[in-house]
N, C-alpha and C positions, 0 to 999 in steps of 0.2 A: 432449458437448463435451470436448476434450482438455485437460489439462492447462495446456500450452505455450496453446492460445488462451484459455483460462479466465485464464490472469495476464497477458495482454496485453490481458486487457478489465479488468483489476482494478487495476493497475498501469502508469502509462506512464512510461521511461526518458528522459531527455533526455541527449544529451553536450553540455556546456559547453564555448565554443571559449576564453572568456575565460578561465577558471580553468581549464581542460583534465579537469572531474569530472563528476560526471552528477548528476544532478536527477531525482527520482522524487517521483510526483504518484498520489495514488488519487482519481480523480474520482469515484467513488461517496459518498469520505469529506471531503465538504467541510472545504477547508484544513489538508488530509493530505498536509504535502510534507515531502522530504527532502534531502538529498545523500550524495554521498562522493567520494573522489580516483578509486575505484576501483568498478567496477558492482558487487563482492563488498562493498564496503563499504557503499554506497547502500543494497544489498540489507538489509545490518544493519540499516543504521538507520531504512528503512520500517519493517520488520516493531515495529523499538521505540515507531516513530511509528501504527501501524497500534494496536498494545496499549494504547501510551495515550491515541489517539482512544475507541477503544469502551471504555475505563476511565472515563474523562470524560463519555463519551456516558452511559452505564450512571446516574453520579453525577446528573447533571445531567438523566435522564428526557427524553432525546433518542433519538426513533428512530433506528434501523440501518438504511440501505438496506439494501433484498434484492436483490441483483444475481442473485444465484447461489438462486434458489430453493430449501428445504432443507441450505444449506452453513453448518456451525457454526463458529463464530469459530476454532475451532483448522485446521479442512477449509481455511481462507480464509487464515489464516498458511503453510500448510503449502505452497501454491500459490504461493507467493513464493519 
């Protein structure tokens, strides 16, 4: 699996017509959303949303899905 399709199963983008920004959602990681003005900026701020799902997950003795069988939390940022 490529890259480019590994983060569009991991990751999906929305562009917003009302605010004109995008919306990033990680549906593996229940109620792991983001935004930004700008798709570089969204990008930011999943990945900080991404860090502190599985920070919180970790505290709290909540599984991780495995989407990506053998892919380690940083293998999984880096794909964003």
């Amino acid at each position: 699996m490529g890259s480019a399709t590994a983060r569009r199963e991991l990751v999906q983008t929305f562009e917003t017509e009302e605010d004109q920004g995008f919306h990033v959602h990680v549906p593996a990681l229940k109620g792991c959303h983001s935004w930004g003005a700008t798709r570089a900026e969204a990008r930011a701020h999943i990945k900080e949303a991404i860090e502190l799902w599985l920070e919180s997950a970790k505290e709290l003795g909540i599984q991780v899905p495995n989407k990506l069988p053998g892919l380690t939390t940083q293998e999984f940022l880096e794909l964003l």
